[in-house]
C-alpha positions in Angstrom: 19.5 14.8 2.8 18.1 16.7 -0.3 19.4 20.4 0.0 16.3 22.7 0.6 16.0 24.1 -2.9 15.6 20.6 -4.3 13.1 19.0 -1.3 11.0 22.1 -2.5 11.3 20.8 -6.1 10.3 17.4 -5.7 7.4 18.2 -3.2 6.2 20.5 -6.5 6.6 17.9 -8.5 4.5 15.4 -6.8 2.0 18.1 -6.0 1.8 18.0 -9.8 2.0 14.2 -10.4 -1.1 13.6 -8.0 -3.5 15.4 -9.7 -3.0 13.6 -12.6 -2.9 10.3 -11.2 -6.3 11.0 -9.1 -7.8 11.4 -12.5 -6.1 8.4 -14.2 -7.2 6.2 -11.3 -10.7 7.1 -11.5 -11.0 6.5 -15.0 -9.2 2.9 -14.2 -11.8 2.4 -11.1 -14.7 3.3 -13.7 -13.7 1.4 -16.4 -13.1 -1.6 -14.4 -14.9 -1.5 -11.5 -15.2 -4.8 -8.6 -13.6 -7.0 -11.5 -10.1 -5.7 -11.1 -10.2 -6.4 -7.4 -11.5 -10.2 -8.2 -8.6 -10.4 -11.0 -5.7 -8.8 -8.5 -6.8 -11.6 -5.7 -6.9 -14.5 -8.5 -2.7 -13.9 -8.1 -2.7 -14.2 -4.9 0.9 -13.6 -3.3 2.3 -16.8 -4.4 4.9 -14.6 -6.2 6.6 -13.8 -2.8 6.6 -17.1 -2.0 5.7 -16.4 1.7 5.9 -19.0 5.1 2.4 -19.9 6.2 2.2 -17.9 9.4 3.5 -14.7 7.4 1.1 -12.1 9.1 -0.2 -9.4 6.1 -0.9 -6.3 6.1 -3.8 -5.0 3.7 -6.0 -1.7 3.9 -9.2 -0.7 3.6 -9.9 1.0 0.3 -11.4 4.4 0.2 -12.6 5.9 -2.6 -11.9 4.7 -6.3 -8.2 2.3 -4.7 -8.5 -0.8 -5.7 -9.7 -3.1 -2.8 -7.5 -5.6 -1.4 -10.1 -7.4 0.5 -10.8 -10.2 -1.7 -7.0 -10.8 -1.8 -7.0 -10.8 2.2 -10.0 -13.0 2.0 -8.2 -15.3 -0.3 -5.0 -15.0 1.7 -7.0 -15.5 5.7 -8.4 -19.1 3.9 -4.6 -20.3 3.1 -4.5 -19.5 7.0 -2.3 -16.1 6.9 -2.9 -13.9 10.2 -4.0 -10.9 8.9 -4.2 -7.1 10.4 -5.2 -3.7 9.4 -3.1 0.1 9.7 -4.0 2.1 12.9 -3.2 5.9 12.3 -1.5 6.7 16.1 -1.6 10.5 15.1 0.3 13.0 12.6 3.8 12.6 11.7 3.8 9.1 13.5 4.3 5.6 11.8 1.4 3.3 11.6 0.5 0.7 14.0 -1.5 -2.8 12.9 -4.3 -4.4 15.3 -5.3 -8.1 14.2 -8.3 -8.2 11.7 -10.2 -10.5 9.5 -12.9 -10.4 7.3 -16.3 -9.6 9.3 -14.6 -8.7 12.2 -16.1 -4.9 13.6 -14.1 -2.4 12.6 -15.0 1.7 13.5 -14.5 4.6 11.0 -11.0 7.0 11.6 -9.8 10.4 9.4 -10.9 10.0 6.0 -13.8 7.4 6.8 -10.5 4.5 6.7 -11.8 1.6 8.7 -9.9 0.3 11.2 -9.7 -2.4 14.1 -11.6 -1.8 17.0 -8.8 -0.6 20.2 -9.6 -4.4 21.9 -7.9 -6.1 18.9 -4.5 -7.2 19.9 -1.3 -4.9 18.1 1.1 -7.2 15.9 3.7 -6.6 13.4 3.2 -7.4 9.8 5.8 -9.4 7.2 4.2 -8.0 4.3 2.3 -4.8 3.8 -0.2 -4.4 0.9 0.5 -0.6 0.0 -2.9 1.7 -1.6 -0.7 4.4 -4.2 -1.7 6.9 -6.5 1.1 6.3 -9.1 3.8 4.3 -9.1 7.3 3.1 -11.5 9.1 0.4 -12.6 12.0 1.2 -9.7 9.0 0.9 -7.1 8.2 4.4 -6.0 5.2 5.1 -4.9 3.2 8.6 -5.1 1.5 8.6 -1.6 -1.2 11.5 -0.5 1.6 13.3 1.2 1.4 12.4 4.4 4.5 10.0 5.0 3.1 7.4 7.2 3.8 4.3 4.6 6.9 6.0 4.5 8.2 6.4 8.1 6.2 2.7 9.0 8.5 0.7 6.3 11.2 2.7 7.6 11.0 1.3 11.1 9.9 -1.8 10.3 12.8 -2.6 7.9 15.3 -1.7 10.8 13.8 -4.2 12.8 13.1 -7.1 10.6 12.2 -8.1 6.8 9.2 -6.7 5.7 8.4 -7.1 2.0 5.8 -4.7 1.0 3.3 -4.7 -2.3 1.6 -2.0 -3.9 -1.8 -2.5 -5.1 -3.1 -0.9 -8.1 -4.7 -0.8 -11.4 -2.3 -1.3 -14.3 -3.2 2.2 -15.6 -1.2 4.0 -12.7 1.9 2.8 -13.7 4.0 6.5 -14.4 7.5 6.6 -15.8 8.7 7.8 -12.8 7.7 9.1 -9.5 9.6 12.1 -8.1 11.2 10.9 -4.6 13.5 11.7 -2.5 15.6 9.7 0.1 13.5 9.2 2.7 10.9 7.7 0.2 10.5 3.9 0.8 10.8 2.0 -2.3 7.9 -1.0 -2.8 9.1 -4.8 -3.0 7.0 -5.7 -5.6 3.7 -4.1 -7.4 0.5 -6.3 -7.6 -2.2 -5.3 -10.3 -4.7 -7.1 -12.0 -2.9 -8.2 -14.8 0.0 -9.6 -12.6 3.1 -9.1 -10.0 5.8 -7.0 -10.8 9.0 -7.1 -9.0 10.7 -3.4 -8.4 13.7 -2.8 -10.6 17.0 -2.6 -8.7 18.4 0.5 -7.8 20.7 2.1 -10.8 
């Protein structure tokens, strides 16, 4: 564990990375609008090279993220269960309730749409991550709340998870400040193609 002197420091220094990546990824949402949604699902996850019944993962954008609902849409016609993050409350891992395009949904914290409580809880496969920033090693710069963090952590001690960032190309930093309980991403998707995470030095 990061002594306390140097937690503090890279808490400051993310504090200080987000603000400039909320402004680079507005200018990215505003330059390219819809289109770079379109051009991130034209990939698809072929990449990953997934078995059918993989369930997914994806989120619903707020704000200027990039949306992953036309990749879900692509990926529920290729006949991949999908589901949706539940928030279960601060400082707890996210839960995923069975979704699919049209299917009712009701507004949580931050206006983030989520499955109605009726919708039956699974475990995802692969987790399509929103980000502010991200690096070539595959860390992410979250909104400070952890829960991508502690959710990837428990679900990589029970099984194999592989989980995707989403993002425009122009969030791509030279490195994100983490520390060890920061969950590296698999692989980052953005509209002009996959990327798989660099190894660990």
């Amino acid at each position: 564990m990061a002594a306390p002197d140097h937690a503090d420091a890279i808490a400051s220094a993310k504090r200080e990375l987000r603000a400039a990546a909320r402004g680079a990824r507005a200018a990215a949402f505003a330059r390219h609008g819809t289109a770079a949604a379109d051009r991130l699902a034209g990939h698809s996850l072929s990449f990953v090279h997934l078995d059918p019944a993989a369930v997914v993962s994806g989120f619903s954008a707020i704000g200027d993220e990039i949306s992953a609902l036309p990749l879900l849409t692509a990926l529920g016609r290729l006949g991949h269960p999908l589901c949706l993050p539940v928030m279960q409350g601060r400082a707890m891992p996210l839960m995923f309730r069975t979704w699919s395009p049209g299917s009712p949904t009701r507004e949580a914290v931050w206006g983030i749409q989520e499955p109605i409580e009726t919708a039956p809880a699974v475990e995802p496969d692969v987790l399509l991550v929103p980000l502010l920033a991200f690096d070539a090693a595959g860390y992410r710069l979250g909104y400070g709340g952890g829960f991508y963090d502690r959710t990837l952590e428990g679900l990589r001690a029970r099984k194999r998870v592989i989980a995707i960032g989403l993002a425009f190309d122009e969030q791509r930093v030279d490195s994100v400040p983490h520390a060890d309980g920061d969950q590296r991403l698999d692989w980052i998707l953005t509209p002009s193609g996959p990327a798989a995470a660099a190894s660990r030095p």
